[in-house]
N, C-alpha and C positions, 0 to 999 in steps of 0.2 A: 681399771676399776674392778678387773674381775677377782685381784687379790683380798678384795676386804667383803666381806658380808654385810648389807648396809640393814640396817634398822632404819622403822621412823623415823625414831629420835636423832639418829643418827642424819637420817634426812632436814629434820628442823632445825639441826643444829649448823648445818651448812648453808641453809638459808639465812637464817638470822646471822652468819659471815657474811654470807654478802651483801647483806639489808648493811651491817655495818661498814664495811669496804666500797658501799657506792655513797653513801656518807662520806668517805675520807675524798673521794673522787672531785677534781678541782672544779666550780660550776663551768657549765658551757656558754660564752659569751657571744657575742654576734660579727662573726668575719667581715673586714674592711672598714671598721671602724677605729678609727686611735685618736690622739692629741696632740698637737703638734707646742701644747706651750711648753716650756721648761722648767724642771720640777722647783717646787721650792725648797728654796734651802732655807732652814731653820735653824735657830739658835742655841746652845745647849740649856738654857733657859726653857726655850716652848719645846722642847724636847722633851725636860723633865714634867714640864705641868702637861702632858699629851698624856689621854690612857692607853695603855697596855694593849698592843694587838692580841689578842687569843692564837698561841700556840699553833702551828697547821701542822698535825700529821698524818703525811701523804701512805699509802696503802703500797705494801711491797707485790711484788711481781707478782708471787706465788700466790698472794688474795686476789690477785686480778685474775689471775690463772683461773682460780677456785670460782670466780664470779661468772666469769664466761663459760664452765661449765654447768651453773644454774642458770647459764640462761636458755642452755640446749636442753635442760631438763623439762622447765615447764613447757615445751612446747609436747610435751606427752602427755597431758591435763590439759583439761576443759580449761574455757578461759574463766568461769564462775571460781573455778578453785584454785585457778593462778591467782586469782584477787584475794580469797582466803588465806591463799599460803604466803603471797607479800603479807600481808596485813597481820597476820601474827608474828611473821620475822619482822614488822617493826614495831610489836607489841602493841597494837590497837587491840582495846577491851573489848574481852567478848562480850558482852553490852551493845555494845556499838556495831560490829561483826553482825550480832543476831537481830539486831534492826535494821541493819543493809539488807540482811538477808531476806530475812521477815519470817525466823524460825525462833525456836527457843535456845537456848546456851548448849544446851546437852547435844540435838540434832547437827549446829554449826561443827561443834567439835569432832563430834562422829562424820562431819563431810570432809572436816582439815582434817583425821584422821586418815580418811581413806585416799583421800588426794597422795600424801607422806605415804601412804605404802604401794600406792601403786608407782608412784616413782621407784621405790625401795623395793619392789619386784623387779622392775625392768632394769635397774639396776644390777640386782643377782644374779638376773636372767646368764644363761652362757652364751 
């Protein structure tokens, strides 16, 4: 990382990857549990009148890459401002942010600001 000069922006923008990339991530279900009856087979009839599963697409290597290095990053921020900094990589309204918080819009922004640059230091850092 030491080839690229990282920006805030440049920092929120790799959160909000991986805020999307743990989205694509399949849920995690509970070990030792399965089914033993056998599937049903269906007709080409209830086949046609079934809706449409929604599309899954799963997240390449290199976003998982990229996610697991945000996950080494917040551990350099407080944990008030790891919650900040999720919460805007999944686009929760600063509204809402500044009533968790219990500050005004401008204050939250100036705390997720400084969170994004002090990653974005120690990132520079040599």
């Amino acid at each position: 990382m030491a080839d690229r000069v990282w920006s805030a922006d440049d920092v929120a923008d790799h959160f909000e990857e991986a805020f999307r990339t743990l989205r694509k991530l399949p849920p995690v279900k509970a070990q030792g549990y399965f089914s033993t009856w056998p599937d049903i087979v269906r007709t080409t009839r209830e086949i046609a009148a079934m809706e449409p599963q929604p599309m899954r697409v799963w997240p390449s290597a290199a976003a998982i890459t990229r996610l697991e290095q945000t996950f080494d990053w917040v551990l350099w921020i407080e944990e008030a401002e790891r919650k900040l900094v999720w919460s805007r990589a999944a686009r929760v309204p600063w509204k809402q942010i500044s009533g968790e918080l219990g500050c005004d819009r401008t204050t939250a922004w100036r705390r997720w600001q400084l969170a994004l640059t002090k990653i974005a230091a120690r990132l520079n850092a040599p």
